[in-house]
Backbone as CSV, one residue per row, in Angstrom:
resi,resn,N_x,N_y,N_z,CA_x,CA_y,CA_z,C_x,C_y,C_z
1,UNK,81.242,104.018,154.671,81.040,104.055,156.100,81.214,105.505,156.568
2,UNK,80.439,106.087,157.359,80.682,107.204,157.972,81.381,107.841,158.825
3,UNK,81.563,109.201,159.345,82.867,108.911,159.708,82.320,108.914,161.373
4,UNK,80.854,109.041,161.835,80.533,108.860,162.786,80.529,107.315,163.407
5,UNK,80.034,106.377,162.621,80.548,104.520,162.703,81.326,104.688,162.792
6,UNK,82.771,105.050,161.696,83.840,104.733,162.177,84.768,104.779,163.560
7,UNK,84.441,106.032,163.743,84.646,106.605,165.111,84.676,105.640,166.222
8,UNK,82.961,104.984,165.936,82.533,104.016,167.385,83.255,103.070,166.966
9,UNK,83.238,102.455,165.525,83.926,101.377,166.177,85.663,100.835,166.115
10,UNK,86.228,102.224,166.463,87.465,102.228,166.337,87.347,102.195,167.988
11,UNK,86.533,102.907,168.486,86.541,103.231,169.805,86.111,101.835,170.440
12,UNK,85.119,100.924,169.943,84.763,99.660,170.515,86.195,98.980,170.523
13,UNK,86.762,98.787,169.015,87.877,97.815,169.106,88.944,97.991,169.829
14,UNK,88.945,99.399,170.244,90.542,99.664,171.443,89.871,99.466,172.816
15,UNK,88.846,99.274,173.609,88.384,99.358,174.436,87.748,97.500,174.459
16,UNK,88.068,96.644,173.587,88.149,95.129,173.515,89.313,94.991,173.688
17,UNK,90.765,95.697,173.036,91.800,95.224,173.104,92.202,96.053,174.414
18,UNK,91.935,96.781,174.984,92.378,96.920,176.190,91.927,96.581,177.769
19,UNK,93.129,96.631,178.602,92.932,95.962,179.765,93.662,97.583,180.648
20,UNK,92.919,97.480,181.670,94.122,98.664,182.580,94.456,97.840,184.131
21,UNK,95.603,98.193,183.787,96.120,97.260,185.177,97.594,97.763,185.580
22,UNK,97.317,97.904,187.253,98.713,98.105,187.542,99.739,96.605,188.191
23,UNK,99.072,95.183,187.530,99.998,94.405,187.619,100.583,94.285,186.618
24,UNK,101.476,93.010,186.704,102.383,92.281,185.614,103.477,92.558,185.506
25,UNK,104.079,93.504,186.812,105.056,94.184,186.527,106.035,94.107,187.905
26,UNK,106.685,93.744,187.783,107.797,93.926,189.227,108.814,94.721,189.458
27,UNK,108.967,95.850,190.199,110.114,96.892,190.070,111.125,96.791,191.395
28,UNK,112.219,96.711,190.809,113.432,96.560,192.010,114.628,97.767,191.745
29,UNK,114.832,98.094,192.799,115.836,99.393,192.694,116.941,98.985,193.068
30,UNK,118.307,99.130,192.781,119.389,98.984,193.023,120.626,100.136,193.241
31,UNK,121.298,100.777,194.275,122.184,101.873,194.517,122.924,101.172,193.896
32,UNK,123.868,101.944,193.068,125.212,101.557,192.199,126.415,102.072,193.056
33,UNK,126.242,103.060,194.073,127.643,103.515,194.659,128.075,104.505,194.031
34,UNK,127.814,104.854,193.012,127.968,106.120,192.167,127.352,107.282,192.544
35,UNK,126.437,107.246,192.897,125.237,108.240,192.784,124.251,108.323,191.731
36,UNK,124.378,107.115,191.489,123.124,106.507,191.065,122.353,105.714,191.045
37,UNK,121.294,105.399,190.365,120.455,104.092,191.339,119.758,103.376,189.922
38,UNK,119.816,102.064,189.316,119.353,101.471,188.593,117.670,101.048,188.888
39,UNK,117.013,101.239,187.744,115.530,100.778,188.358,115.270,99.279,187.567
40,UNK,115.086,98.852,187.713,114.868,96.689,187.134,113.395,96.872,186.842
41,UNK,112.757,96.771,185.913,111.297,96.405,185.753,111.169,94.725,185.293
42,UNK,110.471,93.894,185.718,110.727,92.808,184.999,109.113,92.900,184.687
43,UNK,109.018,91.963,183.688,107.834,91.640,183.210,107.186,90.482,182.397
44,UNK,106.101,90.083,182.350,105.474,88.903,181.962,105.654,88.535,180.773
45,UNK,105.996,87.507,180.236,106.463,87.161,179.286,105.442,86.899,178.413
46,UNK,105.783,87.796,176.791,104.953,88.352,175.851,104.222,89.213,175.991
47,UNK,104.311,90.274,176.943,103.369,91.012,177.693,103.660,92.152,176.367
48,UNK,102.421,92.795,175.913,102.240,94.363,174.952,101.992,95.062,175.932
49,UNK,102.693,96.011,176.569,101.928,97.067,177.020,102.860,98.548,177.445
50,UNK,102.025,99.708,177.773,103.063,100.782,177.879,103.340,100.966,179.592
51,UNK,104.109,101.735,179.570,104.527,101.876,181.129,105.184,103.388,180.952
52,UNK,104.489,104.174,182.366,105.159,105.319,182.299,105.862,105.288,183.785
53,UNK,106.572,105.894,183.700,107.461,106.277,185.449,107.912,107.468,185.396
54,UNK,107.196,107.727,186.819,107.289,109.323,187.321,109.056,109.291,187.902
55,UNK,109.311,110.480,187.138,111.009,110.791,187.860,111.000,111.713,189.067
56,UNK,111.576,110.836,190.661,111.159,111.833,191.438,111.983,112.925,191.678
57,UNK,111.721,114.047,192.621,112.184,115.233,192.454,113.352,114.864,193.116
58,UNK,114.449,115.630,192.201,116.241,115.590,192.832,116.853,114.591,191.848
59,UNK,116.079,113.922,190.967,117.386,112.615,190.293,116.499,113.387,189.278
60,UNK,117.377,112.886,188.063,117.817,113.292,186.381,117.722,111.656,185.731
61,UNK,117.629,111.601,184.449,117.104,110.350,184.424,118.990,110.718,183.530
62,UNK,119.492,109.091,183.399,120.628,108.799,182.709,120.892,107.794,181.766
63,UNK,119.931,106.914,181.217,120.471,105.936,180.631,118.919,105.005,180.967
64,UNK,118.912,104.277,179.278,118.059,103.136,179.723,118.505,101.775,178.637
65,UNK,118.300,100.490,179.042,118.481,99.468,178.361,117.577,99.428,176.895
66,UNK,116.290,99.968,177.464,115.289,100.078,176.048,115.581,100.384,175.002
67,UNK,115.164,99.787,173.798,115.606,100.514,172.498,114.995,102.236,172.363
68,UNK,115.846,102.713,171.766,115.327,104.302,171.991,113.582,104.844,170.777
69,UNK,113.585,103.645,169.971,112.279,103.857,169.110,110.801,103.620,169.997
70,UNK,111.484,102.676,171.430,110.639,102.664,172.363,110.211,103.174,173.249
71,UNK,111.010,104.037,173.572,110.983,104.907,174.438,111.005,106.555,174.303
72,UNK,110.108,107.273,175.204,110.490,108.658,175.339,110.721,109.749,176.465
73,UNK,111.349,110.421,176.594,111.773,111.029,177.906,111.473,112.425,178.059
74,UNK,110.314,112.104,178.443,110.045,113.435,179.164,110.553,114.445,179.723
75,UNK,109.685,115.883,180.667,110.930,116.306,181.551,111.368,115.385,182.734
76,UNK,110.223,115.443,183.456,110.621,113.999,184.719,109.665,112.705,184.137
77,UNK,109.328,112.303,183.389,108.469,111.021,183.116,109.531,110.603,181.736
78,UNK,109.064,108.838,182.194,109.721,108.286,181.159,108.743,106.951,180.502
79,UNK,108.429,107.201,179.728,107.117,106.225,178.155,108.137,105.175,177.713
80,UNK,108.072,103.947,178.172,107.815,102.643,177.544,106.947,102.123,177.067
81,UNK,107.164,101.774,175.254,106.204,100.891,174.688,107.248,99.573,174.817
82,UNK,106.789,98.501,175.238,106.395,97.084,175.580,105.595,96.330,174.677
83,UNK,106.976,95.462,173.992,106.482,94.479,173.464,107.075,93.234,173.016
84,UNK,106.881,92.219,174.180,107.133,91.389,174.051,108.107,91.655,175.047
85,UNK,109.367,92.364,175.405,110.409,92.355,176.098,109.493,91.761,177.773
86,UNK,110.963,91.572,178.301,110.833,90.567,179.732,111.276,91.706,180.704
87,UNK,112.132,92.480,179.968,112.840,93.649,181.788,113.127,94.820,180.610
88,UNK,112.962,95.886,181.759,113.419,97.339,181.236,114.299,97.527,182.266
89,UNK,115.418,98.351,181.917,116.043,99.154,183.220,116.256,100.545,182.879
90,UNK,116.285,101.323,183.806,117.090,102.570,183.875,118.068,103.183,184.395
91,UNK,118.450,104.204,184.397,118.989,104.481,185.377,118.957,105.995,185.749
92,UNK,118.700,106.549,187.329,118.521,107.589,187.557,120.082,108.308,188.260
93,UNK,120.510,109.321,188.212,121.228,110.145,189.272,120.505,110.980,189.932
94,UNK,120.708,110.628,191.309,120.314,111.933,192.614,120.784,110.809,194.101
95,UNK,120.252,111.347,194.884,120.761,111.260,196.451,119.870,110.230,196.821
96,UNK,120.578,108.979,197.526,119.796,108.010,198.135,118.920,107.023,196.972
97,UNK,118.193,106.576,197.872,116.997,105.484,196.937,115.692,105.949,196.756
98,UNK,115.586,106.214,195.674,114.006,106.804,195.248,113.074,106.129,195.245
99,UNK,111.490,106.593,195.581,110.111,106.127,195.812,109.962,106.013,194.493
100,UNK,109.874,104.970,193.464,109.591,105.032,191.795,108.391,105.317,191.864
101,UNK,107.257,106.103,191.207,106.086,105.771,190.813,105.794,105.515,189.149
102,UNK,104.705,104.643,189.158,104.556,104.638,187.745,103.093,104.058,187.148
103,UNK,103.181,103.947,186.184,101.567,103.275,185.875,101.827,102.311,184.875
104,UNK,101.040,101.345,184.282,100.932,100.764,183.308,99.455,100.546,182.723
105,UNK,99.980,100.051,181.106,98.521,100.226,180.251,98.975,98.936,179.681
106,UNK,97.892,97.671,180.119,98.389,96.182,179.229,97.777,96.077,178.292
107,UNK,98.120,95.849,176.954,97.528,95.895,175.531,96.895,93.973,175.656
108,UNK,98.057,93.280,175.885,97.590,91.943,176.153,98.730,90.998,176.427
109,UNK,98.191,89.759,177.277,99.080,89.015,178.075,98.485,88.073,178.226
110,UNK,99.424,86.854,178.229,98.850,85.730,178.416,97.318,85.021,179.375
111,UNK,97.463,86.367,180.285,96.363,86.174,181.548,95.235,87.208,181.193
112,UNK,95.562,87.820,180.546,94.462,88.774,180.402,93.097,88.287,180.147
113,UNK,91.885,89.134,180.884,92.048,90.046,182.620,92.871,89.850,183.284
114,UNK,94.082,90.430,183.663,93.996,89.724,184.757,93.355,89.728,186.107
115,UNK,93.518,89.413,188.044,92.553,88.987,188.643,92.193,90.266,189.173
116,UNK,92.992,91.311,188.858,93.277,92.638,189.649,92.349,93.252,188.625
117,UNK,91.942,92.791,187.548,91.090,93.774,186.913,89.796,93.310,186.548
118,UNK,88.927,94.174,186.243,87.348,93.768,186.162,86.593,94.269,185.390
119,UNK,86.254,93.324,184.809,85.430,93.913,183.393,84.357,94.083,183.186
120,UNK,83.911,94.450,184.604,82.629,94.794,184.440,82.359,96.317,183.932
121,UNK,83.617,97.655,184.494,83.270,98.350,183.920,83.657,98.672,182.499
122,UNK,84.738,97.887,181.653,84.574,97.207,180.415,83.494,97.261,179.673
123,UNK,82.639,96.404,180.145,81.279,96.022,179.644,80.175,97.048,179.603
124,UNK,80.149,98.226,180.621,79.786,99.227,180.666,79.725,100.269,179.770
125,UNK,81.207,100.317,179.755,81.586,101.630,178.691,80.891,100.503,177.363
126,UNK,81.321,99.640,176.757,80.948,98.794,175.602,79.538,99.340,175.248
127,UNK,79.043,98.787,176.083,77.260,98.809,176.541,76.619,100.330,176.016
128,UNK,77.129,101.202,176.770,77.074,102.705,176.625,77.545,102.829,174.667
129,UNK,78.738,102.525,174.369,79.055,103.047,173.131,78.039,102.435,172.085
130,UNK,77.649,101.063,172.461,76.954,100.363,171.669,75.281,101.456,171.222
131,UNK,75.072,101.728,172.746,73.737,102.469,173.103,74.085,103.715,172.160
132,UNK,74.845,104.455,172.125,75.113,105.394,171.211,75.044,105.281,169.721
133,UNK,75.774,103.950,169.782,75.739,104.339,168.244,74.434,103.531,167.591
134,UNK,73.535,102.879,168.077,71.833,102.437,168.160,71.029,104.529,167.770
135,UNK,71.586,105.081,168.721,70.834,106.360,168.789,71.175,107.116,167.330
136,UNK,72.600,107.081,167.099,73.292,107.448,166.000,72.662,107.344,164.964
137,UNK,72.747,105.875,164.253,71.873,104.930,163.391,70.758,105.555,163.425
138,UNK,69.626,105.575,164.191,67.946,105.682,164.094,67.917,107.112,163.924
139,UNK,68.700,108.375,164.514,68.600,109.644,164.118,68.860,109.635,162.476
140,UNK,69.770,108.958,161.934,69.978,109.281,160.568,69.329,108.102,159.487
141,UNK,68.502,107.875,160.397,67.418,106.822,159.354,66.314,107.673,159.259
């Protein structure tokens, strides 16, 4: 196999197994009284997927429940791989209650699509790679 096929269809099969979505995920913040503030992620049960969260400016990140092979800590961002787990927490130090931001990438879940996402442009990119590698093929025939 070539290493141009291979390419596509490594690229087809991650783009079948993936979904992008910013559900499935519920985040609750909690002040500890310390001067610090716990962040709660809960999540869908059996859910694969990664999650990043922006650290906002003034807090330091301190501590997380995650196993550490799962996680990595950026300067202000923090990478959860997700799998299978139900809740992440963290915990930040700085002043007051922070605006969390964050994103997620769902590998797969019981609902997947889910309703928030649409696969039509899915089918697009598919469509397109497929069309490529048709062009690929007939140039080297």
């Amino acid at each position: 196999m070539t290493l141009s096929r291979r390419l596509i269809l490594t690229i087809l099969m991650i783009l079948l197994c993936l979904g992008i979505a910013s559900a499935g995920i519920e985040r609750s913040i909690t002040e500890n009284g310390d001067g610090t503030v716990t962040v709660r992620i809960e999540l869908a049960e059996g859910i694969i997927m990664g999650i990043t969260e922006e650290i906002p400016p003034g807090f330091t990140f301190v501590d997380t429940s995650h196993p550490p092979e799962q996680t990595i800590i950026e300067d202000k961002r923090l990478l959860f791989a997700v799998i299978g787990d139900e809740m992440v927490t963290y915990t930040l130090r700085g002043p007051g209650k922070p605006e969390i931001q964050g994103s997620t990438l769902i590998f797969s879940d019981e609902n997947s699509p889910t309703k928030e996402q649409s696969p039509v442009p899915l089918l697009i990119i598919i469509a397109a790679l497929a069309g490529a590698a048709l062009i690929v093929r007939r140039r080297k025939a």
